[in-house]
C-alpha positions in Angstrom: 106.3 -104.0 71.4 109.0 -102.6 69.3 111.5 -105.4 69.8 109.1 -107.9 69.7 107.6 -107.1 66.4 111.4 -107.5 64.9 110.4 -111.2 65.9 107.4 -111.3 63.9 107.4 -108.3 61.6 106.4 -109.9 58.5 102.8 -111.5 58.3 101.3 -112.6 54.9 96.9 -113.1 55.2 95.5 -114.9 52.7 91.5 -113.9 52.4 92.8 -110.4 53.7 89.2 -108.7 52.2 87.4 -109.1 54.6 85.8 -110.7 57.6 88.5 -112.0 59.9 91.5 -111.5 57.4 90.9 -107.6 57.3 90.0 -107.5 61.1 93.9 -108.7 61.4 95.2 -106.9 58.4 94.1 -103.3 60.0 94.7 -104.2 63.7 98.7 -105.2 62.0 99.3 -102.0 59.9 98.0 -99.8 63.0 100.8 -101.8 65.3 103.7 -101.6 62.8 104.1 -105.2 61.7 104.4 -105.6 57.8 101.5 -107.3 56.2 101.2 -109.1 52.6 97.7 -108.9 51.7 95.9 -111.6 49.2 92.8 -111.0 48.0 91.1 -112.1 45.1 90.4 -108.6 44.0 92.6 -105.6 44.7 90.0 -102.8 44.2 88.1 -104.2 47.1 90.7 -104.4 49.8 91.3 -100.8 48.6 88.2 -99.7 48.9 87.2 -101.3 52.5 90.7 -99.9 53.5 89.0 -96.0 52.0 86.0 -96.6 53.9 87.4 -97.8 57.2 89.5 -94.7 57.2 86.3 -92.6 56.7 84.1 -94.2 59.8 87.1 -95.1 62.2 87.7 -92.3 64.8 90.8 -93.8 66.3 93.9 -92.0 67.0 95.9 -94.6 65.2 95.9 -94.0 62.0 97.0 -96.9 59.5 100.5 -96.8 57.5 100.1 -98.4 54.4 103.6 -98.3 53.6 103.8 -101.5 55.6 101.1 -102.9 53.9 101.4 -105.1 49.9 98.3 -106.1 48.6 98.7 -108.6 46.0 95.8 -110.1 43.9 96.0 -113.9 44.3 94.3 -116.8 42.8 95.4 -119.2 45.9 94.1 -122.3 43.3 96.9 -121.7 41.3 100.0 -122.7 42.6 102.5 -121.0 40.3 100.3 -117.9 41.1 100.5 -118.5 44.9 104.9 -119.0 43.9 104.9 -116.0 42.6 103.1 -113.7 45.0 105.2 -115.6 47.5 108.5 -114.0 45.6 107.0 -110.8 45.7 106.5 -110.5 49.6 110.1 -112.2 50.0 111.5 -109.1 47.6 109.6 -106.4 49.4 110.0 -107.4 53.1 113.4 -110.0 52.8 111.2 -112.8 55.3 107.9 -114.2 56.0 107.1 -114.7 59.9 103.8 -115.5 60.6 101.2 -117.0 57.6 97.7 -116.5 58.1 95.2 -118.8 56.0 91.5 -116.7 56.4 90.4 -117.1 52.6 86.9 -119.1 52.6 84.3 -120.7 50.9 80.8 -122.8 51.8 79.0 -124.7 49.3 75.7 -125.1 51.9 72.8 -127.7 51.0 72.3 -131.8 50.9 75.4 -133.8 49.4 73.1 -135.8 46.7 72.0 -132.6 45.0 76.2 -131.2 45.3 77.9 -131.5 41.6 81.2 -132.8 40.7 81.7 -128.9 40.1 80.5 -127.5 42.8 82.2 -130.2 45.7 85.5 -129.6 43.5 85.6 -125.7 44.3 84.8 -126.2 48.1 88.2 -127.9 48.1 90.1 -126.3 45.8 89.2 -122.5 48.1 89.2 -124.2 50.8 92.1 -127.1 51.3 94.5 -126.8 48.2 94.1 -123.3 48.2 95.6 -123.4 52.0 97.8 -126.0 50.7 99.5 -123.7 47.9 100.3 -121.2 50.3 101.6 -123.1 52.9 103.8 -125.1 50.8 105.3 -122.0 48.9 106.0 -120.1 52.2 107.1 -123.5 53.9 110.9 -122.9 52.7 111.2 -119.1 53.5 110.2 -119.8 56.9 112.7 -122.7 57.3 115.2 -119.9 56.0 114.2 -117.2 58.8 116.7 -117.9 61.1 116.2 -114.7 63.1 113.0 -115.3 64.6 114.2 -116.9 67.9 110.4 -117.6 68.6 109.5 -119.7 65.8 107.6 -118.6 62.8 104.1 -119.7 62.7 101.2 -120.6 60.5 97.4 -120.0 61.4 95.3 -122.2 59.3 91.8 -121.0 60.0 89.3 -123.6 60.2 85.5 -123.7 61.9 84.1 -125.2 65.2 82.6 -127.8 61.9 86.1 -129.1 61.4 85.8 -130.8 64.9 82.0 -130.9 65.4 80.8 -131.4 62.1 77.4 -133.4 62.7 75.2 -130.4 61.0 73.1 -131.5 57.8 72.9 -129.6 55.1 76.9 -128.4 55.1 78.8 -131.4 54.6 80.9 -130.7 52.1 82.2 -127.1 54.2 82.6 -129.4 57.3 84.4 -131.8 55.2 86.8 -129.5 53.8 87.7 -128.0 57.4 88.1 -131.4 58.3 90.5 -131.8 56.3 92.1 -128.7 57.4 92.2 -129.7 60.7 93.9 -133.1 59.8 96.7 -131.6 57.6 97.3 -128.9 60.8 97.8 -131.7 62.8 100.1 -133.7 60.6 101.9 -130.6 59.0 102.9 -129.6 63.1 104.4 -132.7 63.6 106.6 -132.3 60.5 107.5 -128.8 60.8 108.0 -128.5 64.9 112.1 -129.8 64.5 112.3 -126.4 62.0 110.8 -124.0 65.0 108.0 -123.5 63.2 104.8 -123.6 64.6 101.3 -124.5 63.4 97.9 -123.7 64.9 94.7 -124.5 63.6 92.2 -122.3 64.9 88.7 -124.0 65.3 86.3 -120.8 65.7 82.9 -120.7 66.1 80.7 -118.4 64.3 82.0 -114.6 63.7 79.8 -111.9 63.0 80.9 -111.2 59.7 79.7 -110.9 56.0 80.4 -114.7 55.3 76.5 -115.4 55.4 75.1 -112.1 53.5 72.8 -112.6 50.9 74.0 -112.8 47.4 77.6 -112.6 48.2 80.3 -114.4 47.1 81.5 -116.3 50.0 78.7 -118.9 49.7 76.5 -121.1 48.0 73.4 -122.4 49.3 72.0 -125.1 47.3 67.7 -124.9 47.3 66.8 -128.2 45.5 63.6 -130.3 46.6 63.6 -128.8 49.9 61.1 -131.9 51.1 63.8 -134.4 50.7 66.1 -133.5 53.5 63.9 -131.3 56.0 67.0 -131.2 58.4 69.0 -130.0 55.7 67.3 -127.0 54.7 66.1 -126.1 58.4 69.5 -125.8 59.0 70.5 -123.6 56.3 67.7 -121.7 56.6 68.7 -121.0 60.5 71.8 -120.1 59.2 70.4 -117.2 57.0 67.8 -116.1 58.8 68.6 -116.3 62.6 72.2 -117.0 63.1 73.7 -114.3 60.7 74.3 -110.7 62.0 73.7 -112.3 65.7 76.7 -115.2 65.9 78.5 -114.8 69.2 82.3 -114.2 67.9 84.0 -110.6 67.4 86.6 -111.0 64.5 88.5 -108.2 66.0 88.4 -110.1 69.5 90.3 -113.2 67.6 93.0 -110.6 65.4 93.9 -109.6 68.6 94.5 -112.9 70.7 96.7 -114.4 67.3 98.3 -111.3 67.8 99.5 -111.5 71.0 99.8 -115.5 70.7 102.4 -114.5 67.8 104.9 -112.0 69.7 104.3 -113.5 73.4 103.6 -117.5 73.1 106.9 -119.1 72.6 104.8 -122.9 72.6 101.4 -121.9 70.8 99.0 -124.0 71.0 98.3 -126.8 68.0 94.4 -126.5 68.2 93.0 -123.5 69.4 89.3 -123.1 70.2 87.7 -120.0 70.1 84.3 -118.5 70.8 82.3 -120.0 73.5 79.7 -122.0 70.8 83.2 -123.7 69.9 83.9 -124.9 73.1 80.3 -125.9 73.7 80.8 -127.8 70.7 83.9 -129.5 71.3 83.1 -130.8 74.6 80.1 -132.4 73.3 82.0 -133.9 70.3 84.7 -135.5 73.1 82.2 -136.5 75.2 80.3 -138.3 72.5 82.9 -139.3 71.2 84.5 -140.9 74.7 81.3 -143.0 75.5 81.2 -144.3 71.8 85.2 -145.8 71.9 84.3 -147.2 75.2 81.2 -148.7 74.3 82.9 -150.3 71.3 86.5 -150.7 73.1 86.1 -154.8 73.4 84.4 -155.0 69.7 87.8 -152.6 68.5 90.6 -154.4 70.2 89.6 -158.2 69.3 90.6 -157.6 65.9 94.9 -157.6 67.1 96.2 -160.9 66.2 96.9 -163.1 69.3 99.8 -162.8 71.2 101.1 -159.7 69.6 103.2 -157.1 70.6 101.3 -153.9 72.7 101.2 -150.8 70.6 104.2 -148.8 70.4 103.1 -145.1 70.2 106.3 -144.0 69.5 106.0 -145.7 66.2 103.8 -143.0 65.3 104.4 -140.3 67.5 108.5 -138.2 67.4 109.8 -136.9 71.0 111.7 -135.0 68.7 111.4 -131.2 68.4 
């Protein structure tokens, strides 16, 4: 793996805390690679890094001189530019970017503030967006990895499937995710750089714990939209501590997608509720365009040209 990791030495995880981000943070220091952390809060990365020392039994031991945490704000831009600068000054390049910082604002839309919709986003999308732009011309400028630098931008099985009341405005922003993933891959493939969006389905982590910091459930007039709270409820009460995906499981397949996939995927689907999910959504979603395929076409003016879907679409790469 030696040579390989040359390739992709460098990775920088945003969300690196916990959950998935510290799964592939501790599975990358025990293989060699280099990893720039960002947290929100440095003590707590240091501490879950003490701990995991003290319960883990494994031979391979982790070398933190690989490892730079850096506490981040991923909001702030010039924040997110700066951190940037730091990683490029203590490892010279940047090779693979891993977006894992997250956020859920859970209960019906109509009772969501201004406020509270605006931070969704701003954790979730322009958050994503700060660090992809700031490491966007660092990995233009990495010319030595033959096999293409790449950006993960973790999203959820509810980016693509996203007809669950109660979290709309998590789905949304995932949504979102997914759409910029797509459009940012089309823009950055001619530069050898690939990006993956990574809809998983749900990982046993601490995302859903009680009273932490990762979400907000919203509790007003519970009567008003039944299918609302029943759903969060579920999600509380049954689904966490017994969802289907192992974090450590997905660490190690972007792993090995990073040093041995020289055409990565653009959406990758992982956990078998994800693809449950996604099949249902393009099914549904087949029948329904077909249903309405006379109603859609009729609006083309008369005796026009037939769609050109290279107009849209580069064969450039």
């Amino acid at each position: 793996m030696k040579s390989i990791q040359k390739l992709q030495k460098t990775w920088l995880i945003s969300g690196s805390s916990k959950g998935l981000g510290f799964s592939l943070l501790i599975k990358l220091l025990k293989s060699g690679f280099n990893v720039a952390a960002f947290t929100r809060n440095k003590e707590t990365i240091e501490q879950s890094i003490i701990e995991f020392e003290n319960d883990e039994n494994d031979e391979i031991k982790i070398d933190k001189t690989n490892l730079l945490i850096i506490q981040v704000d991923i909001t702030d831009n010039e924040n997110v530019k700066k951190s940037i600068d730091q990683v490029i000054e203590r490892f010279g390049s940047i090779d693979v970017v891993t977006n894992c910082a997250g956020y859920g604002l859970f209960g019906a839309f109509e009772y969501c503030s201004e406020q509270e919709v605006f931070k969704q986003f701003q954790v979730n999308l322009f958050g994503t967006f700060n660090v992809v732009r700031n490491s966007i011309p660092h990995l233009r400028n990495n010319s030595n990895n033959t096999l293409g630098p790449r950006i993960y931008n973790i999203s959820s099985i509810c980016g693509f499937f996203s007809s669950f009341a109660g979290i709309s405005m998590y789905n949304s922003s995932k949504s979102a995710i997914d759409g910029f993933s797509d459009s940012l891959n089309a823009e950055l493939r001619e530069k050898n750089i690939h990006v993956t969006v990574v809809n998983i389905g749900g990982l046993r982590t601490s995302f859903l714990k009680a009273n932490g910091d990762s979400v907000l459930a919203k509790d007003n007039d519970r009567d008003t939209y039944r299918s609302a709270t029943d759903i969060i409820d579920k999600h509380f009460n049954e689904i966490n501590g017994n969802q289907l995906g192992d974090p450590n499981k997905v660490a190690d397949i972007l792993i090995s997608m990073a040093i041995n996939n020289t055409e990565p995927p653009m959406h990758l689907f992982l956990g078998s509720d994800s693809i449950c999910l996604a099949q249902l959504k393009l099914k549904l979603l087949s029948e329904e365009i077909e249903k309405y395929k006379s109603l859609s076409t009729s609006i083309d003016f008369n005796n026009s040209k037939p769609f050109e879907l290279s107009h849209y679409i580069s064969s450039k790469k």
